[in-house]
N, C-alpha and C positions, 0 to 999 in steps of 0.2 A: 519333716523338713525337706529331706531329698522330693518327695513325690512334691509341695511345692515348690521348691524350683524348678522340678521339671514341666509341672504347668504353666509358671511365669515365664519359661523358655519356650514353650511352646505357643504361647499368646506374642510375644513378641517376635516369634519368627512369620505368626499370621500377618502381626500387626508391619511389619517390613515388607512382605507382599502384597499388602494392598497398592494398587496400581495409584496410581495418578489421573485423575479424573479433569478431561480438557471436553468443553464442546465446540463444534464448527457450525455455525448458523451458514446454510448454502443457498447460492442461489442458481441450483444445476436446472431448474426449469423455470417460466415463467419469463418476464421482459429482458434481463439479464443474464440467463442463460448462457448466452454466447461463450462471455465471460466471464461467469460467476462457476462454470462446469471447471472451466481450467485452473481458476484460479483454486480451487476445493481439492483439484487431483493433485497439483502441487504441496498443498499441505496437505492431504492425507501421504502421497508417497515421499516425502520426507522425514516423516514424522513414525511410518509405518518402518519403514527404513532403518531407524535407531532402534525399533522393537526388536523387530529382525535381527539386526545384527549387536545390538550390543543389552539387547533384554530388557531397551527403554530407555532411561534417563538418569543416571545414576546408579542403574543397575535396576532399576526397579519400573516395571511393566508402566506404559504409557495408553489410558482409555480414551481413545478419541471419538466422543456419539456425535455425528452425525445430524444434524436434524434441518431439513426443507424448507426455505420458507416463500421462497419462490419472490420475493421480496415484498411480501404481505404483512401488513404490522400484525394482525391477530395471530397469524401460524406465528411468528415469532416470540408472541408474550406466551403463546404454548409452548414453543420448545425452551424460551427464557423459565420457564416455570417447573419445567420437567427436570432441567438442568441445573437449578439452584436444590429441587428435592433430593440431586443424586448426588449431591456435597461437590460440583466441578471446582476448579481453584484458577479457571479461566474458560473466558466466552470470546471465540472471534465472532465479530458480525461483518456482511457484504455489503453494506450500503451505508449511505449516509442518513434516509431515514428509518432504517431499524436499527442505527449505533442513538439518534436521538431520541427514540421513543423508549428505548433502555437505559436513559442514562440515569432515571429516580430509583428504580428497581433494584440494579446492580449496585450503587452507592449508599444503600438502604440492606444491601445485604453484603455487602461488602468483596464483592465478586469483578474482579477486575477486565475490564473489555480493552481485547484487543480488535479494532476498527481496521477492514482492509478496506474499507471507504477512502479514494483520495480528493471528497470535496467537502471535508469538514474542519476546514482548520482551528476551528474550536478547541478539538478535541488533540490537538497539540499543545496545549497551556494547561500545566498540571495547579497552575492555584487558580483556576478556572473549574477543571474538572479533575479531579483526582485518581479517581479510579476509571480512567479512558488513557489510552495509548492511541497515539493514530502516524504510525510513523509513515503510512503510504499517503498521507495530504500533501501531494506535491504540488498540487494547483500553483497559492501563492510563491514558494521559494522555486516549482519548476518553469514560473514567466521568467522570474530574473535570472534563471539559469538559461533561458532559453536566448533572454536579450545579451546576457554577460557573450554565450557563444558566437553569436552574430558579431558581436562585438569586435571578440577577438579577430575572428576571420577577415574583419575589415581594417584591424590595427589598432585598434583601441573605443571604448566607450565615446571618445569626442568623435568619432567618425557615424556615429550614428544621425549626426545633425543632419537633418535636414528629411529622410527617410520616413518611410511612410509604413507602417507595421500595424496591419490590422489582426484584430480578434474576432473571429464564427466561435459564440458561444450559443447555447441552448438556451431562447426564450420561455422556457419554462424554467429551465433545472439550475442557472448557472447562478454563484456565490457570488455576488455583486462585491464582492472584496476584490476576486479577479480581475473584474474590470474597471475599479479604483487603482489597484497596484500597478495593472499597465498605463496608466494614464498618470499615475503620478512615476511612473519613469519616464515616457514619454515629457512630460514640465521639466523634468529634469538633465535631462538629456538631448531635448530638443528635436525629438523625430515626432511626428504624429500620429493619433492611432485610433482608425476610423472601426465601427465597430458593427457587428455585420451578425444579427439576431438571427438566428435558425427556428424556425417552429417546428419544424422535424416531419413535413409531409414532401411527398413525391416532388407535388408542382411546387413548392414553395422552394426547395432546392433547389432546384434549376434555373425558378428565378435568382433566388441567392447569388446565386457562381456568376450568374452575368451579370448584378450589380455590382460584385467582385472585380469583375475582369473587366467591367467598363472602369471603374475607380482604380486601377493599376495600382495597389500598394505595392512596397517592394518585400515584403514580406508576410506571410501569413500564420498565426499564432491557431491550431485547433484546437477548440477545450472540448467537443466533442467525444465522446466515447465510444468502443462497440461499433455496428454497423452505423451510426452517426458519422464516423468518421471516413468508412470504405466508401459509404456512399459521397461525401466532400470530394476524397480524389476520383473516383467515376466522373461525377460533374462538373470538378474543375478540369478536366483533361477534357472533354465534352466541348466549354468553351476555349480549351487553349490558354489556362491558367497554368505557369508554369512548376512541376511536380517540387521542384529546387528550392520553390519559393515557401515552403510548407510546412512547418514544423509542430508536431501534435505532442499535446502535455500528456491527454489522459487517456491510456490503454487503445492506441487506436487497432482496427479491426484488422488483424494479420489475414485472414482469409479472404478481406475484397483487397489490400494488397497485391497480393499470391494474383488474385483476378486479372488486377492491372497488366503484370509482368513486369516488362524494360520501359512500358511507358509510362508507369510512375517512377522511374529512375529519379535519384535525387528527396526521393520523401525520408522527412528525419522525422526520429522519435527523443525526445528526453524522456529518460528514466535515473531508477536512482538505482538499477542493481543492473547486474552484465545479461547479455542475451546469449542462446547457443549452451548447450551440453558440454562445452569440453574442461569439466571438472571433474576432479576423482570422485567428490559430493553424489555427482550425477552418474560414475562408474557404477556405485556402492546401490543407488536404485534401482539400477538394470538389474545389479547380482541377486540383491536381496526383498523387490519387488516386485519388479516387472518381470522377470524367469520364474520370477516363483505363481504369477498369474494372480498379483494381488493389488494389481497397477488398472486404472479405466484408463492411462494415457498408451498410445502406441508408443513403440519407443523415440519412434521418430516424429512425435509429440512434445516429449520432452525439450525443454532448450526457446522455446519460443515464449513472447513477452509475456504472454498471464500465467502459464505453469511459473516460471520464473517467480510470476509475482510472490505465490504460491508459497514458495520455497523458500523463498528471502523472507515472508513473517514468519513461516513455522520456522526459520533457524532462531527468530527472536523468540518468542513463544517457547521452544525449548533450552533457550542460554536462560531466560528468565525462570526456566523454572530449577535448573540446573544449580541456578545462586541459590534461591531462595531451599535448595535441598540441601545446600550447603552449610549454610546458615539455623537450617533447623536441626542438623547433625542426626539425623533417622527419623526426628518423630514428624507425626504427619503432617502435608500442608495443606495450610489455610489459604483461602483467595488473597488475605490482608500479608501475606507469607510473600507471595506472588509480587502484586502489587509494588511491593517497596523493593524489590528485585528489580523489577523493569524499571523501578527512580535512579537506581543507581549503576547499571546497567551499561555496559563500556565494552565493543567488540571491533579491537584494533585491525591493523592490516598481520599481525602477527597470527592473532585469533581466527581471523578469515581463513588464511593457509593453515594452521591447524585441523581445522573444520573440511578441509578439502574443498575450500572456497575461492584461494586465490585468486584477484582480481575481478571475484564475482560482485561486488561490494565495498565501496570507500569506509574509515571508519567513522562511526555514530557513536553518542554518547546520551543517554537518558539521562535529566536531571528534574530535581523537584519542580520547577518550573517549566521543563521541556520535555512535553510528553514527543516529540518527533525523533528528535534524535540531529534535526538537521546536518545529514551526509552532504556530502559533497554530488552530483551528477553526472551521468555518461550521456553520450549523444550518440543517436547509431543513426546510420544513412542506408535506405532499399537502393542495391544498385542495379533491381530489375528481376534478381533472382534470389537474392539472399541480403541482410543483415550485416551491414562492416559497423563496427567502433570507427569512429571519427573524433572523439574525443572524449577524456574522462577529468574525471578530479576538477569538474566545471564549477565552483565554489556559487552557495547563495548568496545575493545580496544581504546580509543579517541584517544592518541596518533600516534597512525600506521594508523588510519583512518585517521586523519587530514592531515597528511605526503601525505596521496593517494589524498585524495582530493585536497590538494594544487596544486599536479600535475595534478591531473583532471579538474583542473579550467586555470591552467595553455595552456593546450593544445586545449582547448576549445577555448580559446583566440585566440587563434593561427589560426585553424582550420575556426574561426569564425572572422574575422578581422575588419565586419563593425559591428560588434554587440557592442553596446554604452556600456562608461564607467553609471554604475550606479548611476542615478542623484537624486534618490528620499532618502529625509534624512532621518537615521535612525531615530527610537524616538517610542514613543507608542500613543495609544488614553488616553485625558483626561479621 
């Protein structure tokens, strides 16, 4: 009797050490690169960070594999498949079409994705997609964040009349929701909003910026990404388009920034989390990271917009899994474990300062219907050489979002025909 308990004691002290198995779909080389290295060093050193210093996630060792895909669908359903055999209980992916081409696979296995894609607002509507989080689709609620800001600075949403607010999206890549939502705020609001295709080569840019700058909107919305974006203010500074007038939704390029200097003065970014290191969050990486020589970022890497990004999901990524080990009370987790952790999932401004976060992030709230979380907004201004906060707690329009989204879920449907009604019941973890 004694020699079996000591084996049942000894199976469950194994069975408590087994780690927690997470994978990171990267995109450190390949089209994306730029921003897909940063955004990967951000979640590996936060994530490594908890190993480090507190043994993982509940006390219990945290496996984060790694796997390239350079944002190639094939490399992905390899490392999607590598990852499902090694029992993960979550998959981040970098893009919007490798969080799309996995969305049968992982709903078939029950393996829930976290999407640092911010042009899939799909995958923010949880009786859409169930097992898909996409809290970085800031597209849609980051135009209305963008026009709410203008707004204010002018005095109110009625002073918008008359205003001229164009969008440079990418003629290939951009989510025609985007430029429905600005245009039904534009009808609604009464400013217009002329809309200005980018095909993404040398000469065609430069034409761009002087169709731009002959058409004088008075504001410029960029959905552009990445060097998409460094290269916009190059070329509008080129014709005398002015840096002030310019406000980028999605990851735009810090490094052709930095380029500019003082003469993009004036260029703003909406984002949904804080820019800049000065958090004890980001202390605890220097100590337990980056000295210890297990960081790809310099130190003086850290703090800028795609690490950041980084950061901000792997803190979801690990609160989510932190419930769901809560919830299981020691025994192992399952992806489906996960999962209904992120539905119910609530990380106030209390939490934030707990986390060593303070002001790094407004609070968000997962719900069975709301895979985003829809936070609130910060605005940050280059004034030539560095990054100031200009304004935070920029609320979305919910209303005109939901309108979009309905039809974005609407057409999805459509589009998608054998894609199952959602069977899994809402509810949260005991």
């Amino acid at each position: 009797m004694a020699v079996t308990a000591l084996i049942l004691a000894l199976c469950l002290s194994a069975e408590a050490a087994e780690p927690v198995r997470m994978t990171l779909l990267t995109n450190r080389t390949g089209p994306g690169a730029a921003i897909g290295a940063r955004v990967a060093n951000g979640v590996h050193d936060y994530l490594e960070m908890l190993n480090q210093r507190d043994g993982g996630i509940g006390g219990v060792p945290l496996q984060v594999e790694e796997c390239e895909v350079a944002s190639e669908v094939e490399r992905a359903r390899a490392c999607y498949a590598a990852a499902q055999a090694s029992g993960t209980v979550l998959i981040t992916t970098p893009d919007r079409g490798i969080t799309q081409d996995l969305l049968e696979p992982a709903a078939r296995d029950r393996i829930p994705i976290l999407s640092l894609a911010d042009g899939f607002p799909a995958g923010t509507r949880g009786d859409l997609l169930p097992w898909v989080f996409n809290p970085s689709s800031t597209v849609l609620g980051g135009i209305t964040i963008a026009i709410r800001y203008l707004a204010n600075r002018l005095g109110g949403l009625s002073e918008l009349q008359g205003l001229s607010i164009g969008l440079v999206y990418s003629h290939a890549g951009a989510d025609p929701s985007a430029l429905l939502i600005l245009q039904e705020l534009g009808a609604r609001y009464g400013f217009s909003t002329p809309l200005f295709a980018d095909d993404e080569t040398e000469a065609s840019k430069a034409a761009l910026w002087t169709r731009i700058a002959a058409a004088r909107p008075d504001h410029v919305i960029l959905l552009g990404q990445g060097t998409r974006s460094g290269a916009s203010i190059e070329e509008a500074l080129k014709v005398g388009f002015p840096p002030d007038r310019m406000i980028a939704l999605r990851w735009p390029d810090q490094d052709g920034i930095r380029r500019t200097g003082s003469a993009s003065r004036g260029f703003k970014e909406v984002s949904r989390h804080a820019f800049g290191d000065a958090f004890p969050a980001f202390d605890a990486i220097d100590t337990f990271v980056a000295d210890r020589g297990l960081s790809s970022t310099p130190k003086d890497g850290s703090g800028e917009t795609h690490y950041n990004r980084g950061v901000y999901n792997a803190v979801l990524a690990a609160e989510a899994i932190a419930e769901a080990q809560r919830a299981r009370r020691g025994a192992p987790l399952r992806g489906a474990d996960v999962r209904l952790a992120f539905e119910g999932l609530s990380i106030n401004d209390s939490r934030w300062k707990g986390l060593g976060l303070a002001g790094f992030a407004h609070s968000l709230t997962f719900t069975c219907r709301d895979h985003g979380g829809r936070p609130s907004g910060f605005v940050q201004v280059w004034d030539g050489a560095k990054w100031l906060r200009v304004a935070e707690g920029v609320p979305q329009m919910s209303d005109i979002v939901d309108a979009r989204l309905d039809a974005v879920v609407a057409e999805f449907r459509t589009a998608n025909p054998s894609l199952p009604a959602r069977a899994e019941p809402c509810g949260s973890l005991p």
